[in-house]
C-alpha positions as CSV (number, residue, x, y, z in Angstrom):
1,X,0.0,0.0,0.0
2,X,1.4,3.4,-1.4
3,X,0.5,6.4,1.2
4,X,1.2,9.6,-0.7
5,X,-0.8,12.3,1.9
6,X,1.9,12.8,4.6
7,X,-0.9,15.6,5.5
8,X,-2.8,13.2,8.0
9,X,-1.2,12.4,11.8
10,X,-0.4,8.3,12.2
11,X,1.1,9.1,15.6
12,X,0.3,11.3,18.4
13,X,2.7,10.9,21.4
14,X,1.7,13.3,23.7
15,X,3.3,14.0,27.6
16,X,5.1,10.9,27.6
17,X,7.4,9.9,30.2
18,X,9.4,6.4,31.3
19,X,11.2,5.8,34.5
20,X,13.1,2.9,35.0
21,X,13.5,3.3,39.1
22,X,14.4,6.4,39.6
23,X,15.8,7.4,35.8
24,X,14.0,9.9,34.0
25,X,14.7,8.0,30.6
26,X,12.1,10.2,28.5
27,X,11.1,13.2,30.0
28,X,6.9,14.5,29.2
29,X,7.9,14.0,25.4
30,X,4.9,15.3,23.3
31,X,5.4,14.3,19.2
32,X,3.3,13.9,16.0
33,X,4.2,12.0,12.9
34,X,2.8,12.1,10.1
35,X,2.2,9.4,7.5
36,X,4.6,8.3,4.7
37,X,7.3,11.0,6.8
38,X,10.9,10.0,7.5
39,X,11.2,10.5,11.0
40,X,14.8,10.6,12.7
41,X,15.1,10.0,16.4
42,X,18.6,11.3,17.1
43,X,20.8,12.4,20.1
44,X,23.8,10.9,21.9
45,X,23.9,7.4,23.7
46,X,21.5,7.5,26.7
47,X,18.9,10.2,25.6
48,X,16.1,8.2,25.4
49,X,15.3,7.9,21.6
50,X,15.5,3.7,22.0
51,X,13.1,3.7,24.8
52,X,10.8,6.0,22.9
53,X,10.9,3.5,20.1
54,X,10.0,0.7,22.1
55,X,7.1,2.0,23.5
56,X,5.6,2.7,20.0
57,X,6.2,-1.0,18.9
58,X,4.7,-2.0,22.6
59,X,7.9,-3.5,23.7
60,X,7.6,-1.0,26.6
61,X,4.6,0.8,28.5
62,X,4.9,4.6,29.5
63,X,4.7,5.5,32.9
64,X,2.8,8.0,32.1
65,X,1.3,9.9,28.8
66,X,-0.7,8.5,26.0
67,X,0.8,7.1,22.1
68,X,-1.8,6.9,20.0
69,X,-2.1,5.3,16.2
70,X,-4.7,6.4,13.8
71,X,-6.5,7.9,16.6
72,X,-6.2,4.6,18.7
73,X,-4.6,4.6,22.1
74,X,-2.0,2.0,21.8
75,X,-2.2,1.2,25.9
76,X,-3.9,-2.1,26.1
77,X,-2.5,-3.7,22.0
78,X,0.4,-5.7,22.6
79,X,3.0,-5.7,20.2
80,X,2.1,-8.2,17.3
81,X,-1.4,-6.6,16.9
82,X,0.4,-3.5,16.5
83,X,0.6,-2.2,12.4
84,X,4.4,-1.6,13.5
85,X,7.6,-3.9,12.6
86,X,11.0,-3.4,14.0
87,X,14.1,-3.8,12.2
88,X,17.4,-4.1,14.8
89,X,21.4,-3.1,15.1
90,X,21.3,-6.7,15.3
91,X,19.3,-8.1,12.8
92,X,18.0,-10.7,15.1
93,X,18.1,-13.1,12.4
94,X,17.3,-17.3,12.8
95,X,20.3,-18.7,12.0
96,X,18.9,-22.0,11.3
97,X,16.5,-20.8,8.3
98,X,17.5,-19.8,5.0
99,X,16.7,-16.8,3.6
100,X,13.8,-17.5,2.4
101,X,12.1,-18.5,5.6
102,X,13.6,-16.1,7.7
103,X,11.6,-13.5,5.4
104,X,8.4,-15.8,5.6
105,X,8.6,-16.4,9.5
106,X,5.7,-14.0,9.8
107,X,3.9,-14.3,6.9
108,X,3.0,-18.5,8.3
109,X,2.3,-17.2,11.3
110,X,-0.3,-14.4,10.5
111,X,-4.0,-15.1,9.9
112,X,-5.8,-12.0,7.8
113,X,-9.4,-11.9,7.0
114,X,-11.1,-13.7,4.4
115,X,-14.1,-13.9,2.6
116,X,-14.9,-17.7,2.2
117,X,-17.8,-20.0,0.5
118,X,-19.2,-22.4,2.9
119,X,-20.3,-25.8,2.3
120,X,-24.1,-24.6,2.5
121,X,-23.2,-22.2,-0.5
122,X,-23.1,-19.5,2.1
123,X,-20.0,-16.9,2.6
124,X,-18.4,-15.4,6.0
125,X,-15.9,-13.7,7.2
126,X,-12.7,-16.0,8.3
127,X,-9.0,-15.5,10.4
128,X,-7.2,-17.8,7.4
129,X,-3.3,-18.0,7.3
130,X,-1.9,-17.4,3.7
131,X,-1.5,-19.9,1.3
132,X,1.8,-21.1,0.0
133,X,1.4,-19.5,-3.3
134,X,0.9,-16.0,-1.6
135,X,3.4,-16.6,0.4
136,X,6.0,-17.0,-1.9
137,X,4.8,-13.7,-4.4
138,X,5.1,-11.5,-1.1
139,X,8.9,-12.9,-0.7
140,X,9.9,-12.4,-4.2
141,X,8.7,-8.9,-3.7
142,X,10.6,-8.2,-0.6
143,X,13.6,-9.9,-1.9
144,X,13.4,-7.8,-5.2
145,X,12.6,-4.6,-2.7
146,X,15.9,-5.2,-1.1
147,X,17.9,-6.3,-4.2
148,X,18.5,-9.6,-2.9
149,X,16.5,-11.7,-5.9
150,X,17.6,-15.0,-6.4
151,X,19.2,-15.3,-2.4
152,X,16.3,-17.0,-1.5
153,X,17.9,-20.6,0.1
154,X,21.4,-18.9,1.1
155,X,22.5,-19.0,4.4
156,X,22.0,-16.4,6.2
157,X,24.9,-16.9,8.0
158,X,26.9,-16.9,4.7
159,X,25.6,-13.1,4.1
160,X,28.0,-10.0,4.4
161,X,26.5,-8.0,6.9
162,X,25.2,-5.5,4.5
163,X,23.0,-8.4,3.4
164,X,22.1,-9.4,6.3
165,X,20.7,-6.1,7.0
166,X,18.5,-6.3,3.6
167,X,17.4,-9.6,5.3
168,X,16.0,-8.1,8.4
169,X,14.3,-5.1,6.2
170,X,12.9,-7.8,4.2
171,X,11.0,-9.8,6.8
172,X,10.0,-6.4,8.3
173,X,8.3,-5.5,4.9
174,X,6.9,-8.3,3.8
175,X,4.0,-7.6,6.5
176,X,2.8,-4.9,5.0
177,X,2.8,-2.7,8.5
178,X,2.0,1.1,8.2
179,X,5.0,1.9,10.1
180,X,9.0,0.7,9.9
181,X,10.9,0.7,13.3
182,X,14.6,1.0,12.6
183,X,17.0,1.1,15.7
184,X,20.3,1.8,14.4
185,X,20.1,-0.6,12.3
186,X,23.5,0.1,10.1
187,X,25.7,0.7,13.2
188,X,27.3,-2.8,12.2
189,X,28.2,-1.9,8.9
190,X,31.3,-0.7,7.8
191,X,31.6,2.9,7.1
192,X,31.1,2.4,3.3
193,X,28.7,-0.2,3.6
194,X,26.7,2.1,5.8
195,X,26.7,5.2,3.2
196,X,25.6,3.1,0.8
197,X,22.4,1.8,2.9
198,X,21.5,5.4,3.6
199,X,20.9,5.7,0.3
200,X,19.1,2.3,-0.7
201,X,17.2,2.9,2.5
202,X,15.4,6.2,1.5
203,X,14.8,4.6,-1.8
204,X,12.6,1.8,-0.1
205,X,11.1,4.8,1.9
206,X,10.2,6.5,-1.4
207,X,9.1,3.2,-3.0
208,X,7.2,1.7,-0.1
209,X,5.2,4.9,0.9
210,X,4.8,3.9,4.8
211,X,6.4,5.9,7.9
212,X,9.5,5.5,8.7
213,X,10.8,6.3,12.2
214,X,15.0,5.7,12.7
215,X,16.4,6.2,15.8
216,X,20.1,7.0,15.3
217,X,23.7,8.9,17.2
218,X,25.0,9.9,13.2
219,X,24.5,13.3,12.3
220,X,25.1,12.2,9.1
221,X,22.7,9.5,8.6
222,X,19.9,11.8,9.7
223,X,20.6,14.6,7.4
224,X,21.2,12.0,4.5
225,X,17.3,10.5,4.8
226,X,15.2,12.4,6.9
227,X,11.8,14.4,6.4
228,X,12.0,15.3,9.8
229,X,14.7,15.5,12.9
230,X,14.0,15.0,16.7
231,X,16.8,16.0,18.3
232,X,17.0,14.7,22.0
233,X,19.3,14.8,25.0
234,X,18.3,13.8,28.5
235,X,15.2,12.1,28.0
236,X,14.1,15.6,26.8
237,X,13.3,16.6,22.4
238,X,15.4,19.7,22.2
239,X,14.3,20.6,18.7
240,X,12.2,19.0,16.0
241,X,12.5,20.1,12.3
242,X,13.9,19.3,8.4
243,X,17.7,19.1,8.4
244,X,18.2,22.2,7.3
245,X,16.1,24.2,9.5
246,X,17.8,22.5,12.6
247,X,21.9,23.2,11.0
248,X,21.1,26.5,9.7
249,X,18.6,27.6,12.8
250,X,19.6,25.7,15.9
251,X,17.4,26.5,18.8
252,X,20.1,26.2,21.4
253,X,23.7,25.4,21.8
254,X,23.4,21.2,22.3
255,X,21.6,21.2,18.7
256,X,23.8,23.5,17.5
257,X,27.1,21.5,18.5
258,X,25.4,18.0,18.1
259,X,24.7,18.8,14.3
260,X,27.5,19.7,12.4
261,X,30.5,21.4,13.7
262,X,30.0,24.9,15.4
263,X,32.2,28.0,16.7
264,X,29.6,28.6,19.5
265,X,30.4,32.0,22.1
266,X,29.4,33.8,24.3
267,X,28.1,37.3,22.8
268,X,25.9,40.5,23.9
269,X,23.5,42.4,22.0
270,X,25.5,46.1,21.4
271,X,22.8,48.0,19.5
272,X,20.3,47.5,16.6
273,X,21.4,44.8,14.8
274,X,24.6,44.8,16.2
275,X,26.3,41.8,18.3
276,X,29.6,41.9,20.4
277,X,31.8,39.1,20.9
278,X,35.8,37.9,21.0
279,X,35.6,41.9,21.8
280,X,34.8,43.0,18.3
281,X,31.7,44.2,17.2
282,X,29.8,42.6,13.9
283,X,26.7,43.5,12.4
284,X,24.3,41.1,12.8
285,X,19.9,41.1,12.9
286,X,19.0,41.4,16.2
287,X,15.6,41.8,16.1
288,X,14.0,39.0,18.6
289,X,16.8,40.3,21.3
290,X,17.1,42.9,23.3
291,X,20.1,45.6,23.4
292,X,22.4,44.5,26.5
293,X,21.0,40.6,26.3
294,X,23.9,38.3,26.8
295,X,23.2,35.8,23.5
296,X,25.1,32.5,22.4
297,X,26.8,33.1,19.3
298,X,26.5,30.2,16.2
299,X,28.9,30.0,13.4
300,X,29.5,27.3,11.4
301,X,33.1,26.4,10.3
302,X,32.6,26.9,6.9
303,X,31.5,29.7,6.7
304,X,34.5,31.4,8.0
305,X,36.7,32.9,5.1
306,X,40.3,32.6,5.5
307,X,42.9,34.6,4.1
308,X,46.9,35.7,3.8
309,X,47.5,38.4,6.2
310,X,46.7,42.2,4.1
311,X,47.1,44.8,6.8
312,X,45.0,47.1,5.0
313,X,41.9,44.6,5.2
314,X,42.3,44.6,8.8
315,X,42.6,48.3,9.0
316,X,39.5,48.6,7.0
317,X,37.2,46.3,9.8
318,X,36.7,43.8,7.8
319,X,39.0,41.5,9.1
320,X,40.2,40.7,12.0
321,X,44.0,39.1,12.7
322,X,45.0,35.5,14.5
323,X,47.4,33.0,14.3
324,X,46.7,29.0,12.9
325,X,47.6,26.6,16.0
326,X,46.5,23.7,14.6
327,X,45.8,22.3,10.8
328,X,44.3,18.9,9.5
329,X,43.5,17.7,6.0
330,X,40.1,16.5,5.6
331,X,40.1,15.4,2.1
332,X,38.1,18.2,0.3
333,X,39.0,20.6,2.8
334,X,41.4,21.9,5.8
335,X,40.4,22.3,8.9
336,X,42.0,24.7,11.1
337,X,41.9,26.2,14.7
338,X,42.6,29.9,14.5
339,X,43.0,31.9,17.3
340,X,42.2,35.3,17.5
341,X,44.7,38.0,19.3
342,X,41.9,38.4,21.4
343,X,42.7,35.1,22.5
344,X,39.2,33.3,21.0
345,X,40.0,30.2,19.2
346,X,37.7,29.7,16.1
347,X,37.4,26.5,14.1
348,X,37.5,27.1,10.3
349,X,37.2,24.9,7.1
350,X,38.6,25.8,4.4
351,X,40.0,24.5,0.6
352,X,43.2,27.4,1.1
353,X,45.8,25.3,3.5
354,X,47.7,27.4,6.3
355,X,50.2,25.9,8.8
356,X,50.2,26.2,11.9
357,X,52.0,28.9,13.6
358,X,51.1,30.8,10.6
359,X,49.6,34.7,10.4
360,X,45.8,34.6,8.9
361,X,43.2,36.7,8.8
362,X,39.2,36.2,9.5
363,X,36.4,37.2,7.8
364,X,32.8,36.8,9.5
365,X,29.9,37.7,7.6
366,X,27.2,39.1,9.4
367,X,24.4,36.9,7.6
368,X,26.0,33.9,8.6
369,X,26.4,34.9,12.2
370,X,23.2,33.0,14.1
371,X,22.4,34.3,17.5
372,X,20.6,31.4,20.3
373,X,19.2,32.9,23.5
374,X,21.2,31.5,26.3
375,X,20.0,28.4,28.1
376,X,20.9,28.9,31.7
377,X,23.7,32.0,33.1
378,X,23.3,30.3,36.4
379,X,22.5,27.7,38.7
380,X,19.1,28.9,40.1
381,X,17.6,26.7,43.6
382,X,14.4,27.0,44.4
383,X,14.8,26.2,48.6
384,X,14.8,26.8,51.9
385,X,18.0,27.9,54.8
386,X,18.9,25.8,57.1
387,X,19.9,28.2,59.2
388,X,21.5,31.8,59.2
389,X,24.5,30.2,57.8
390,X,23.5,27.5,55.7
391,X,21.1,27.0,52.7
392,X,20.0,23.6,51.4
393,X,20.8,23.1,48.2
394,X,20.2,18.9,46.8
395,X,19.6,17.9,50.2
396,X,23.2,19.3,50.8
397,X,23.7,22.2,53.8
398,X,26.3,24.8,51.7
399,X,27.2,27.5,53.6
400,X,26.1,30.9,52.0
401,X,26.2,34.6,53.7
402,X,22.8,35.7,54.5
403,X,23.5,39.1,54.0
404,X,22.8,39.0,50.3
405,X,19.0,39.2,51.3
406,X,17.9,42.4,51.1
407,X,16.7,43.9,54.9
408,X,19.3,41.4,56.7
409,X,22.7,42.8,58.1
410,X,25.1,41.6,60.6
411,X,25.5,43.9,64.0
412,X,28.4,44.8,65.5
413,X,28.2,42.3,68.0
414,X,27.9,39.5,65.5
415,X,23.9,38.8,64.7
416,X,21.8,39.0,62.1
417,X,19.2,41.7,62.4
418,X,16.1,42.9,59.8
419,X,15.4,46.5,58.7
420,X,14.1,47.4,62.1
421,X,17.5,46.1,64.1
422,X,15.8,43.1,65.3
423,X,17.6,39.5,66.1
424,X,16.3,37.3,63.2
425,X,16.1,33.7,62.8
426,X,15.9,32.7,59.3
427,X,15.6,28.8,59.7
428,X,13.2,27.2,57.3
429,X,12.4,30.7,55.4
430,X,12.5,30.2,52.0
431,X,14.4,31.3,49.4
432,X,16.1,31.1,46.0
433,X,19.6,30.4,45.7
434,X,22.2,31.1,42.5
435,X,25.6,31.1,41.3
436,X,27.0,31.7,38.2
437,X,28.2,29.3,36.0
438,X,32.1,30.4,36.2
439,X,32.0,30.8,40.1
440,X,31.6,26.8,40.7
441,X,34.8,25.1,41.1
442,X,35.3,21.6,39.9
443,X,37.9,19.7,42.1
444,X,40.2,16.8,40.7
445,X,39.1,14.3,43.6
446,X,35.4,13.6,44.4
447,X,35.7,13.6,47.8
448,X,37.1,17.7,48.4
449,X,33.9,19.2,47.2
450,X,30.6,19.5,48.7
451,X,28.9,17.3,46.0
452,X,30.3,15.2,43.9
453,X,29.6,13.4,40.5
454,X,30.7,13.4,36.6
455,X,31.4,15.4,33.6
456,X,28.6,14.3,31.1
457,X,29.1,17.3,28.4
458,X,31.3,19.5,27.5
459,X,31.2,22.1,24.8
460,X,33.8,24.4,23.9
461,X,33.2,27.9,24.0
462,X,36.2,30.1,22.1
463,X,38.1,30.8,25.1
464,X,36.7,28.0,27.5
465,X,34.1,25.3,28.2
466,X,30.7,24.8,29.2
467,X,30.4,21.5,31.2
468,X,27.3,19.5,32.9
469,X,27.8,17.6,35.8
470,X,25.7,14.9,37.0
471,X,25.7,14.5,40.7
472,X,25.8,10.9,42.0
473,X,21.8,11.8,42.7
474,X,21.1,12.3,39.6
475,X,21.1,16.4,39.7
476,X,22.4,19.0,37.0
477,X,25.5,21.5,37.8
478,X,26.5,24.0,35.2
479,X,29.8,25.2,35.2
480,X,32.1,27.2,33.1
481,X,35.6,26.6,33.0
482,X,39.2,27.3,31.9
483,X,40.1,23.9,32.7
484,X,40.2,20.6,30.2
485,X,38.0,17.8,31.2
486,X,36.8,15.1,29.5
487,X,33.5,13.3,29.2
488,X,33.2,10.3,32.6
489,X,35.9,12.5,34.6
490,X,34.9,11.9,38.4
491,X,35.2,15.5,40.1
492,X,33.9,17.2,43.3
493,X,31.8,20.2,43.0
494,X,32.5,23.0,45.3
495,X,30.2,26.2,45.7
496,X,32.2,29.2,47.6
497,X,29.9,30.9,49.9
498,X,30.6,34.4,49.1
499,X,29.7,33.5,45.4
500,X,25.8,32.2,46.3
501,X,23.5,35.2,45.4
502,X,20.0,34.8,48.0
503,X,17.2,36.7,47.5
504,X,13.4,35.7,48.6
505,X,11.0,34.3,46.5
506,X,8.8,37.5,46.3
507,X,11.5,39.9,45.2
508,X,11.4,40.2,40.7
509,X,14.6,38.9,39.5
510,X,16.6,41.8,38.3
């Protein structure tokens, strides 16, 4: 069956979430897909785009939130009466049948209905199985689908693992379900091998006509085939769109560095369409920001231009001067860190080759400079003090000073007093607690901060990094950093007290 209107919804996934204990590992996720799209799941290894495919093909149950097909709610149909077939990294193959009856495994199995004559003369509706003769006309198909005609008794375990693959698509196919499950499923290939199955694999897409939904960590493969991207991290969709809506227009800086390589800084809005960063000041349309907003500045690699040193460029504005430190071939291109005498490294590609060590100069133009609002400038707590010394911050007592609360001093003679010079006791009140990202240190040992945990992202930022730490609870630190860590690092996490900002809940955030 050929689908051609992709107008129409096939799945609605709306607030869903899945704990396993007390993992989060998709977060109030809330989706539609349409029929006959492409639809690429992607993110890095633990976001939750697997356990999201599961619990369309049944294999898992949300915890909460409904997935519906066609309207249906999909809570009570177990898998196999689902109009959904899966096709694994694995293949999940049987290596005792050939191919042919690894592709007709199914097919024996399933009864459709059937309009049969009864011995009276009469007719009536019938579960039958397929007949032999059917059978074999929907294998040939899916074998000639797959380019495998004339494979039919090989062993499957005498199959190149490209052809294995085909296999697995095969027996998917050949029962006709409205939508195609595919986790990861050319992660075994070899890198050539697996560029050539992108290909072939948005070819069936196109010839077949039914959803497709791919779950995959390669930026690549989802650019190559997709209609549409889901871009997760943390359980959480971070941005849905075509491939080039989500390179060119990346909603924050994850997407932005998780597609496609990315200079990504921190800039502030200067003026009217006019952006300051690496302490220069470009032109750029500002118009959804507001003058004096701290902004995270996108620009992608290539779009840098890179020339010999002309002094009278850089007088002019246009350029700016830096010096190559580092410089890799790529095969159509070089690719090059530059820094800046600003001291902001940039990442350029480019088909002109520089050394390193070598005098360059920059060019950025100001319509391929993309500006993201910032994510987070701080670590905000929503919380209580312990005490006049202490605020609780992840069940943790960090000392903090008080008098960052407007009305609360300290005396000469060592208390805390209100407006009207009155002993307070602050124990219980609550408040909110911050501190900037750059004000959190991150210790070499676990054990010498006040929490303690792992680096699980880093992103480089032009003069230093961005890093999320995951507490051994399960909680979220965001730090900035001069120092080099690298993703599983075990650190401690140390808040000074003279850096925690207080206020109370009812004072506006300035």
């Amino acid at each position: 069956m050929i689908l051609n209107n992709i107008s129409e919804r096939i799945i609605e996934i709306k607030g869903v979430t899945k704990k396993f204990g007390d993992i989060e590992a998709v977060n109030n996720v809330t989706l539609s897909i349409k029929k006959g799209e492409f639809v690429t799941l992607l993110g890095p290894s633990g976001c939750g785009k697997t356990t999201l495919l599961r619990m369309i093909a049944g294999f898992d149950a949300p915890t909460s939130g409904t997935i519906t097909f066609n309207d249906m709610d999909l809570k009570d149909i177990p898998p196999h009466l689902r109009s959904v077939n899966t096709v694994f990294q694995r293949y999940a193959l049987f290596p005792h049948l050939n191919v042919y009856n690894n592709i007709a495994f199914g097919l024996k199995l399933k009864k459709i209905p059937k309009t049969v004559t009864q011995k009276d003369g009469t007719t009536a509706e019938k579960l039958v199985k397929y007949t032999s003769e059917e059978i074999n006309k929907k294998v040939k198909g899916a074998l000639k689908l797959v380019e495998l005609s004339g494979y039919e008794h090989r062993d499957v375990n005498s199959l190149s693992g490209g052809q294995q693959q085909r296999v697995a698509i095969a027996r998917a196919i050949v029962n006709e379900p409205l939508v195609l499950l595919l986790d990861e499923p050319l992660g075994a290939l070899d890198l050539k091998m697996r560029k050539e199955m992108q290909l072939e694999l948005k070819e069936m897409h196109k010839k077949l006509g039914i959803t497709f939904i791919y779950v995959t960590h390669d930026q690549e493969e989802a650019l190559t085939m997709s209609d549409t991207i889901v871009v997760m991290k943390n359980g959480i969709i971070q941005q849905t769109g075509t491939g080039l809506e989500i390179y060119n227009e990346p909603l924050n800086a994850f997407v932005a560095n998780f597609i496609g390589e990315s200079n990504i800084l921190n800039g502030k809005i200067t003026g009217e369409d006019e952006i300051s960063f690496d302490e220069k000041v470009f032109e750029c349309k500002t118009s959804s920001f507001r003058v004096g907003q701290s902004v995270d500045v996108v620009i992608r690699p290539e779009d840098i231009v890179i020339k010999k040193v002309d002094q009278e460029k850089i007088s002019s504005g246009r350029y700016f001067e830096g010096t190559v430190v580092s410089s890799v071939f790529k095969g159509t291109y070089y690719e090059m860190g530059v820094k800046s005498n600003n001291g902001c490294e940039y990442l350029v590609q480019s088909t002109s080759h520089f050394d390193a060590e070598e005098k360059a100069m920059l060019r950025i133009e100001s319509g391929l400079i993309h500006l993201m609002k910032k994510e987070r400038f701080n670590n905000k707590f929503v919380t209580t003090l312990k005490n006049n010394e202490n605020v609780t911050i992840y069940d943790v007592n960090v000392p903090c000073d008080i008098t960052k609360l407007s009305g609360i001093t300290k005396n000469a003679d060592g208390y805390f007093v209100d407006e009207k010079q009155e002993s307070v006791d602050l124990s219980g009140k609550d408040v909110i607690a911050s501190i900037e990202n750059k004000d959190i240190i991150l210790r070499d040992h676990d054990a010498e901060g006040q929490f303690s945990g792992e680096i699980v992202s880093i992103l480089f930022k032009g003069d230093h990094y961005y890093v999320e730490v995951k507490t051994d609870y399960n909680q979220f630190f965001y730090v900035e950093t001069n120092d080099i860590w690298d993703d599983g690092d075990r650190v401690g996490i140390e808040l000074p007290a003279e850096k925690i900002k207080l206020k109370f809940p009812e004072i506006e955030d300035l």
